[in-house]
C-alpha positions as CSV (number, residue, x, y, z in Angstrom):
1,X,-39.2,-25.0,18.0
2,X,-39.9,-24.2,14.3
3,X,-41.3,-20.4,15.7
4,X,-37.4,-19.9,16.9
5,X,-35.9,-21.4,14.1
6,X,-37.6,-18.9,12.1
7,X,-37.1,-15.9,14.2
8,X,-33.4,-16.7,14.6
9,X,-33.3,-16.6,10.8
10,X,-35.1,-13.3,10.4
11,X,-32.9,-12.1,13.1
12,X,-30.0,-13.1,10.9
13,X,-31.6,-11.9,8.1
14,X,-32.3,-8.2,9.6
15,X,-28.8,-8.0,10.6
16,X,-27.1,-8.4,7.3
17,X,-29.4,-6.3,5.6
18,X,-28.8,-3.4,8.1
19,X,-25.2,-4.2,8.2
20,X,-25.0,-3.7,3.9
21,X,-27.0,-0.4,4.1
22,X,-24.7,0.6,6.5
23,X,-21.8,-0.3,4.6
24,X,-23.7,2.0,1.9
25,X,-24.2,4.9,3.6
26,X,-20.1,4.7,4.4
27,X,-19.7,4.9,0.8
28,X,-21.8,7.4,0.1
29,X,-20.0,9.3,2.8
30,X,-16.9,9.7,1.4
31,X,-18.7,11.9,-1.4
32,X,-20.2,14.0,1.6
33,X,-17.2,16.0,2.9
34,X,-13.2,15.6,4.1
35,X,-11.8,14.2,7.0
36,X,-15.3,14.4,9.3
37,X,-16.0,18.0,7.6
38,X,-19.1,17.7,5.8
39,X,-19.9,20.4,2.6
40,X,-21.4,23.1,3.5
41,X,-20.4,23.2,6.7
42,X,-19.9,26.8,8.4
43,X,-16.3,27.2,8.7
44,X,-16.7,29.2,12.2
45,X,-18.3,25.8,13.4
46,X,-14.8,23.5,12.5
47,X,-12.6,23.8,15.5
48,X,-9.0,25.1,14.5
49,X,-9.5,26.8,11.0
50,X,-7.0,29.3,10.6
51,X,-7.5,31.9,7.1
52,X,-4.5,31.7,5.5
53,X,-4.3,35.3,3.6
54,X,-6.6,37.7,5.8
55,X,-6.1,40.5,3.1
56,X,-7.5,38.2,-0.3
57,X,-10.4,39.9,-2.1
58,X,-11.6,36.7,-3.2
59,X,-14.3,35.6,-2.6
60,X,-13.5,31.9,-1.8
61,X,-11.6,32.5,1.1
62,X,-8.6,30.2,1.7
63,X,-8.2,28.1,5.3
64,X,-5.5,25.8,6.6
65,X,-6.4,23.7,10.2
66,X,-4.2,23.4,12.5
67,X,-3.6,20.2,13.7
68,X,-4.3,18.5,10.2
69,X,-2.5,15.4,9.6
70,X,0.0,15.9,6.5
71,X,-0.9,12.8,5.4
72,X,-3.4,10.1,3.6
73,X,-1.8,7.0,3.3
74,X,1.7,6.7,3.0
75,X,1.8,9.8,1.5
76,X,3.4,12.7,3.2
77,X,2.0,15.8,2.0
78,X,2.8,19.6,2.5
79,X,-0.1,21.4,2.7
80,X,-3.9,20.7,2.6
81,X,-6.4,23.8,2.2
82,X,-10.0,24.4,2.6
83,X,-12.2,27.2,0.4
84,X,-14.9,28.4,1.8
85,X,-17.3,30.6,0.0
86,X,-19.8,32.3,2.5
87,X,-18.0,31.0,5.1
88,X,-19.6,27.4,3.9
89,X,-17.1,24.9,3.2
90,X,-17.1,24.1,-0.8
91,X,-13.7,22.8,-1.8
92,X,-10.7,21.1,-0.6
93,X,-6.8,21.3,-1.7
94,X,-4.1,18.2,-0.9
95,X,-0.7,19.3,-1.9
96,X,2.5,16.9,-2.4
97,X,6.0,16.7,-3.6
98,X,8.1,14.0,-5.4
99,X,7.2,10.9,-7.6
100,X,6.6,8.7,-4.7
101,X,4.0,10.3,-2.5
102,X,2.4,11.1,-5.8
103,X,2.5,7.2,-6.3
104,X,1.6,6.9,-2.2
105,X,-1.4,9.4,-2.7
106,X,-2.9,7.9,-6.2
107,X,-3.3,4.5,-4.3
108,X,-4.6,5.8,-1.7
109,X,-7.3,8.4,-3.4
110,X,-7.6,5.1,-6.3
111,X,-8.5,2.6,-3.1
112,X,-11.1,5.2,-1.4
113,X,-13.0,6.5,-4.4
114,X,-12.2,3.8,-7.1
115,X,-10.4,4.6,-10.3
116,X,-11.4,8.0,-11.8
117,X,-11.0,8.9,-15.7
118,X,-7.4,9.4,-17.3
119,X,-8.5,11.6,-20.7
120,X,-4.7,11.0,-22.0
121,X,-2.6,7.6,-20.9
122,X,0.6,9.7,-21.1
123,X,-0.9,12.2,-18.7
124,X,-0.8,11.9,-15.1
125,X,-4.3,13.2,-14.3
126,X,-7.2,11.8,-13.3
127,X,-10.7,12.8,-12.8
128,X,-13.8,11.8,-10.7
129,X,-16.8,13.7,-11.3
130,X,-20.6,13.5,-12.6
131,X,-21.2,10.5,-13.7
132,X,-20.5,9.4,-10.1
133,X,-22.0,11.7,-7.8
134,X,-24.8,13.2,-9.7
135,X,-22.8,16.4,-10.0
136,X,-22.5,17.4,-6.6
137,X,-18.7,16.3,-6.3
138,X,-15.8,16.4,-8.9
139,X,-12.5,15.8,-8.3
140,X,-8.8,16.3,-10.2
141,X,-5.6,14.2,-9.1
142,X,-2.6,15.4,-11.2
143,X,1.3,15.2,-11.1
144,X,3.3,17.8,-12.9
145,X,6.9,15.8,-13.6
146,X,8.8,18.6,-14.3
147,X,8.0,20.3,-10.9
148,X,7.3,16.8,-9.0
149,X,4.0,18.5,-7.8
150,X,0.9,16.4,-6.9
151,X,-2.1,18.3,-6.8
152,X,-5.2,16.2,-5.4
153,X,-8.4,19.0,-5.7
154,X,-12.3,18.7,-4.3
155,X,-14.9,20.9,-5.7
156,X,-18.8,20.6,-3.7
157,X,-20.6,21.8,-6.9
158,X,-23.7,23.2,-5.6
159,X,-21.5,25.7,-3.9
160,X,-19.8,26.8,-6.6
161,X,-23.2,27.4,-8.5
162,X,-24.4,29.3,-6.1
163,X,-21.4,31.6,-6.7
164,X,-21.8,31.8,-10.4
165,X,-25.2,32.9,-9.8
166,X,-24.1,35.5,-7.5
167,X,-21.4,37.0,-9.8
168,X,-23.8,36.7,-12.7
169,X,-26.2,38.5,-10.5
170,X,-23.6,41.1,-9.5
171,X,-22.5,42.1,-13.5
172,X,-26.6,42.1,-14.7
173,X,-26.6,44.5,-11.4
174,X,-23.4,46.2,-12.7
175,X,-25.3,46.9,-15.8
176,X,-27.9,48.6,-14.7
177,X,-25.9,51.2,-13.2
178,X,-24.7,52.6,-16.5
């Protein structure tokens, strides 16, 4: 009796545990991608991807999905964008308009990834970043008043180092040529 007692509680025990580290990895998710898009991701391998300006010369190539819901909470929003550098996914756009689904989307973005940093109180900007995901993720939320804009931004860091190396590799190459 005392033999299933004590395996019942074990049981219980191993259930809770697994239950919390899964309840960490979801949290650890949401630093990981976008809407079921991890970083780094091929774009050719994301169903629906649609390059929104076939003639850019950038290098971070610009991508809309089709069938993207234009909205995260109660916000309604008018466009969200994807870069992809390498065709490998490395940043994310959200794009609003008007006071409220700023308000709508700041809850929202405040309720999924906690409260990032406001550098000035009379500034509507805020900032996740290092301190947070040990520089692999940053992130800018910011409202313009005058136009009514909300801009909500994603940056996968280690992306966007390898393209500084690149175009630092590209001018010290440049150099040589003269």
């Amino acid at each position: 009796m005392k033999f299933t007692k004590l395996a019942m509680l074990i049981l219980i025990a191993g259930m809770l545990i697994s239950t919390g580290i899964a309840v960490a990895e979801t949290k650890l998710d949401k630093w990981e991608g976008f809407r079921g898009i991890k970083w780094a991701t091929n774009i050719k391998d994301v169903n629906d991807m649609r390059l929104v300006d076939p003639s850019s010369t950038s290098a971070i190539k610009v991508y809309s999905r089709n069938g993207d819901k234009l909205s995260i909470g109660k916000a309604k929003l008018k466009y969200i964008f994807y870069g992809a550098y390498k065709n490998k996914i490395c940043s994310v756009g959200v794009i609003s308009n008007g006071y409220s689904n700023f308000q709508y989307l700041k809850e929202a973005v405040f309720t999924y990834y906690g409260e990032g940093y406001q550098d000035n109180e009379y500034i509507e900007e805020w900032m996740w970043g290092y301190n947070r995901t040990d520089g692999k993720v940053t992130m800018i939320l910011k409202y313009n008043e005058f136009s009514e804009d909300t801009g909500f931004y994603i940056k996968y860091s280690p992306i966007f180092q390898e393209k500084e190396e690149d175009d630092a590799k590209a001018a010290e190459d440049a150099d040589d040529d003269f």
